[in-house]
C-alpha positions in Angstrom: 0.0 0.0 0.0 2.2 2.4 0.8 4.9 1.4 -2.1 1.8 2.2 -4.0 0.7 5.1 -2.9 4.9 6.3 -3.0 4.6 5.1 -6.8 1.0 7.1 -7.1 3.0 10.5 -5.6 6.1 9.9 -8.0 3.4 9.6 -10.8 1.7 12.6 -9.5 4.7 14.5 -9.5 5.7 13.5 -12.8 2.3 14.3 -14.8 3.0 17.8 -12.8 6.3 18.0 -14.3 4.6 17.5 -17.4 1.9 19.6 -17.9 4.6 22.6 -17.0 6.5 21.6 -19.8 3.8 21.7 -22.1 2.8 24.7 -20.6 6.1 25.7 -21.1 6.3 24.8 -24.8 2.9 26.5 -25.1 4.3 29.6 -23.7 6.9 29.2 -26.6 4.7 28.7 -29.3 2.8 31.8 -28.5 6.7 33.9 -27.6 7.5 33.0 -31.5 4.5 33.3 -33.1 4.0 37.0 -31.6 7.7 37.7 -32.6 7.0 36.2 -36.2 3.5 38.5 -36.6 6.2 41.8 -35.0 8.6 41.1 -37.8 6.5 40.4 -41.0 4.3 43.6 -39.7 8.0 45.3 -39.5 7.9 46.8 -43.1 11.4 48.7 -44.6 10.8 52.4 -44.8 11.9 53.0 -49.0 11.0 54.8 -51.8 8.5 52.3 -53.5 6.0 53.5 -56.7 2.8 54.6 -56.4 0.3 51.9 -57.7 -3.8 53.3 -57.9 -5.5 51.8 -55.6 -3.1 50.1 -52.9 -2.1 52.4 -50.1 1.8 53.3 -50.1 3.4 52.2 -46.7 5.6 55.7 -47.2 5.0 58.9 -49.0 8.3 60.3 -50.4 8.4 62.9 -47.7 8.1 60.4 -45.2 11.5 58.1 -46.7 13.6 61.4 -47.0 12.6 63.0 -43.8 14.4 59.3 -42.4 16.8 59.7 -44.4 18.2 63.0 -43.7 17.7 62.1 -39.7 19.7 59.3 -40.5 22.7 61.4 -42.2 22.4 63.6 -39.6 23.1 61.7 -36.7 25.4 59.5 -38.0 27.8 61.2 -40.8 30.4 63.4 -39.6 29.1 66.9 -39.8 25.7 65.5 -41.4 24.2 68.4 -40.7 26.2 70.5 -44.0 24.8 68.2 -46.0 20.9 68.1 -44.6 20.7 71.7 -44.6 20.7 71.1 -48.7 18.7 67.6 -48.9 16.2 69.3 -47.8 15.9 72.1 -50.1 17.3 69.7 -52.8 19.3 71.8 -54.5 22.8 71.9 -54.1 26.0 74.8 -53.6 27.3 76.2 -56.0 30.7 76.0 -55.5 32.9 75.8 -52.1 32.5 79.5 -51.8 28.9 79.2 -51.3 28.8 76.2 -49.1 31.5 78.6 -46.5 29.3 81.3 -46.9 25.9 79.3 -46.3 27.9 78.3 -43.2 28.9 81.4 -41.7 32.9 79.8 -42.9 34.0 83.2 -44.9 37.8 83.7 -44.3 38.6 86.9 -42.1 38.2 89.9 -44.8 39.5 92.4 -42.1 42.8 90.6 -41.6 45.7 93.4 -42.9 42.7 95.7 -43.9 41.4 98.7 -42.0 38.4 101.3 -41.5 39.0 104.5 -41.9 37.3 107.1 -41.9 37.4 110.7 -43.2 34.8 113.6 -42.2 31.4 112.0 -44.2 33.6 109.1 -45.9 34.8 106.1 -44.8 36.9 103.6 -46.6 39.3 100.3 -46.3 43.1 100.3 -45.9 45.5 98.0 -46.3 47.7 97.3 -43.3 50.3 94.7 -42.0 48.1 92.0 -40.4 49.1 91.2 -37.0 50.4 87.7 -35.6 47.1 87.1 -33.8 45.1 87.6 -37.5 48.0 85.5 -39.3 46.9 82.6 -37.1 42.9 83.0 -37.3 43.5 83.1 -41.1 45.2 80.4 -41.3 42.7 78.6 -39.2 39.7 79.5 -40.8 41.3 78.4 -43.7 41.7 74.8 -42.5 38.6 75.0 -41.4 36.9 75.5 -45.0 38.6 73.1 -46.3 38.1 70.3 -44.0 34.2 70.9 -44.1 34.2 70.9 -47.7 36.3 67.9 -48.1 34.1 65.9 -45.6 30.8 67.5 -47.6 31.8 66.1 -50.7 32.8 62.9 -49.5 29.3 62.8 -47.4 27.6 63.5 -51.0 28.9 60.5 -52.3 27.8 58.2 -49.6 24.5 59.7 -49.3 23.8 59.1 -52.9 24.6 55.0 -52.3 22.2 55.1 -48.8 19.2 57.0 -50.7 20.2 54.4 -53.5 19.5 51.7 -50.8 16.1 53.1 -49.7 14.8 52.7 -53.5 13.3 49.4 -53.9 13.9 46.9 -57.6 10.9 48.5 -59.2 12.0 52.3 -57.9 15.5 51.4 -58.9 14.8 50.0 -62.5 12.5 53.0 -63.4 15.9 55.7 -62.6 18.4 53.0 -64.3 15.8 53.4 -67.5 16.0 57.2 -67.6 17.7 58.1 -70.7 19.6 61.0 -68.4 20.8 58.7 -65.5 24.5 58.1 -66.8 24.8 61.4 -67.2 22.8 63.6 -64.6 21.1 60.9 -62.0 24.7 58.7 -61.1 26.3 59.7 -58.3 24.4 63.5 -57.5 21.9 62.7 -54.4 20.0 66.2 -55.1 19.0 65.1 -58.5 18.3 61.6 -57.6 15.9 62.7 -55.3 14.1 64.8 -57.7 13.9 62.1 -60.1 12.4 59.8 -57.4 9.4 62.1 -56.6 8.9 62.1 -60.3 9.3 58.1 -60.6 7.4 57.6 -57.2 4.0 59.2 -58.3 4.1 59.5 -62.1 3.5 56.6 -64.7 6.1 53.9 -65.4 7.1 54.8 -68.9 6.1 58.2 -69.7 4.8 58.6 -73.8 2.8 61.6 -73.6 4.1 65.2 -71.9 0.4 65.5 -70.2 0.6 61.8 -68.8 2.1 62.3 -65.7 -0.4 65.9 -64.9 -3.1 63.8 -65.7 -2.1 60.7 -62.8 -1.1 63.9 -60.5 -4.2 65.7 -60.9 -6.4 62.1 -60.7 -4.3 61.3 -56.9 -5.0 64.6 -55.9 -8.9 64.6 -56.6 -9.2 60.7 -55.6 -7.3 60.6 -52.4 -9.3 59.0 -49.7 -8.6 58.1 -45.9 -9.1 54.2 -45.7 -11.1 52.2 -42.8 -8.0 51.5 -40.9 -6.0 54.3 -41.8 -4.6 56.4 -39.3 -5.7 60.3 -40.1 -2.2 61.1 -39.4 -1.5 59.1 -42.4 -4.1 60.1 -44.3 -3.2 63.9 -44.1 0.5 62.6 -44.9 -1.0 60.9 -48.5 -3.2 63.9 -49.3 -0.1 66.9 -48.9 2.2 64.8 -50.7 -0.3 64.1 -53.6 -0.7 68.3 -53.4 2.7 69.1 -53.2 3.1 66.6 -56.4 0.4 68.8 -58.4 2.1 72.1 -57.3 5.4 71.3 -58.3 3.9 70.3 -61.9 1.5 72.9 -62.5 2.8 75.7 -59.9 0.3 78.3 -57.9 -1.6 79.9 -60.4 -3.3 77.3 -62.7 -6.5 78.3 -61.6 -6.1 81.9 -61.9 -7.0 82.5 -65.3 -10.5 80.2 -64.7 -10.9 82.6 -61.7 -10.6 85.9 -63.5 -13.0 84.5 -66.0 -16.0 83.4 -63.8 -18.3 85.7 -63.5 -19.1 87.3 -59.8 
């Protein structure tokens, strides 16, 4: 009796130890399945077309706002270069970029003010030892920012590169210009992937891609499980699209016709 009823506790033990391990394997199951639906609902932030009637994960502003965030916390003096992503348009020369910069040599080093009753006028003078060095510091200056600007140019173009998916990056390889213009010049290959992004695939009439624009603009709708923050995100981007085809005043001359 009692070896059975030791045997009986063993047993009872045991089928304890067991249901905690398939509790425990249960508590797996449910651990990799939630970290499975977390990464497949994980989608890469890139620059992917525009297709009429699926909803885009990420506007264009949306890609190149993470972009430049990215450049700027990670390239060495990122910030020189995002002040121009974001305008899109680059310096002119390195004169610009040190002005832009507040990186202009010392003009009153061995120059002078002086001034005469009502008139006042420049000099040239000896410069002292103290402006010698400044000079020659401001100079190093310049061109250290420059030479780290253009080499954070070129590797910005290969990481916005990145953020293009196949289709996004076979529509800019097709452009008859990319060789020449697009390769290697970030400012101008983001301005030909806001072009790419919204307009028609292969472009055989002028008025193809103002037609598509004008149709987003008009049919732009906030979907069931759309967040509104979203939705207003869709609906600038498809106006800021139209305005930089058509500009500000495409309306005006319907306006000054209507009657009051």
């Amino acid at each position: 009796m009692s070896g059975r009823g030791r045997s009986g506790g063993h047993s009872g033990r045991g089928s304890g130890q067991g249901r905690s391990g398939r509790g425990h394997q249960r508590s797996n199951g449910k651990s990799n399945t939630n970290n499975t639906n977390k990464s497949s609902s994980t989608k890469e932030i890139e620059f992917t077309p525009f297709y009429a009637g699926k909803i885009q994960v990420a506007t264009y502003d949306t890609v190149k706002d993470h972009i430049i965030n990215t450049i700027q916390k990670t390239y060495r003096n990122g910030h020189d270069l995002t002040k121009v992503l974001v305008l899109e348009k680059d310096y002119d020369d390195k004169e610009q970029f040190c002005d832009k910069l507040g990186l202009a040599l010392l003009a009153q080093a061995g120059t002078e003010t002086v001034t005469q009753g009502d008139t006042t006028m420049t000099q040239q003078r000896e410069p002292t030892q103290y402006e010698l060095i400044e000079y020659k510091e401001a100079l190093r200056e310049q061109n250290d920012r420059w030479r780290i600007y253009l080499d954070n140019k070129h590797k910005s173009y290969a990481f916005i590169w990145s953020k293009c998916n196949k289709t996004m990056q076979s529509r800019i390889e097709t452009d008859s210009e990319f060789a020449t213009k697009v390769k290697d010049d970030p400012f101008e290959l983001l301005r030909r992937i806001k072009i790419k992004m919204y307009g028609p695939s292969k472009v055989k009439f002028a008025f193809l891609t103002l037609t598509d624009q004008l149709e987003q603009v008009l049919k732009v709708r906030q979907d069931d499980d759309e967040q509104l923050n979203d939705y207003v995100k869709r609906f600038k981007q498809a106006k800021d699209n139209i305005k930089g085809t058509i500009g500000t005043e495409f309306l005006k001359g319907f306006m000054e016709k209507t009657k009051e």
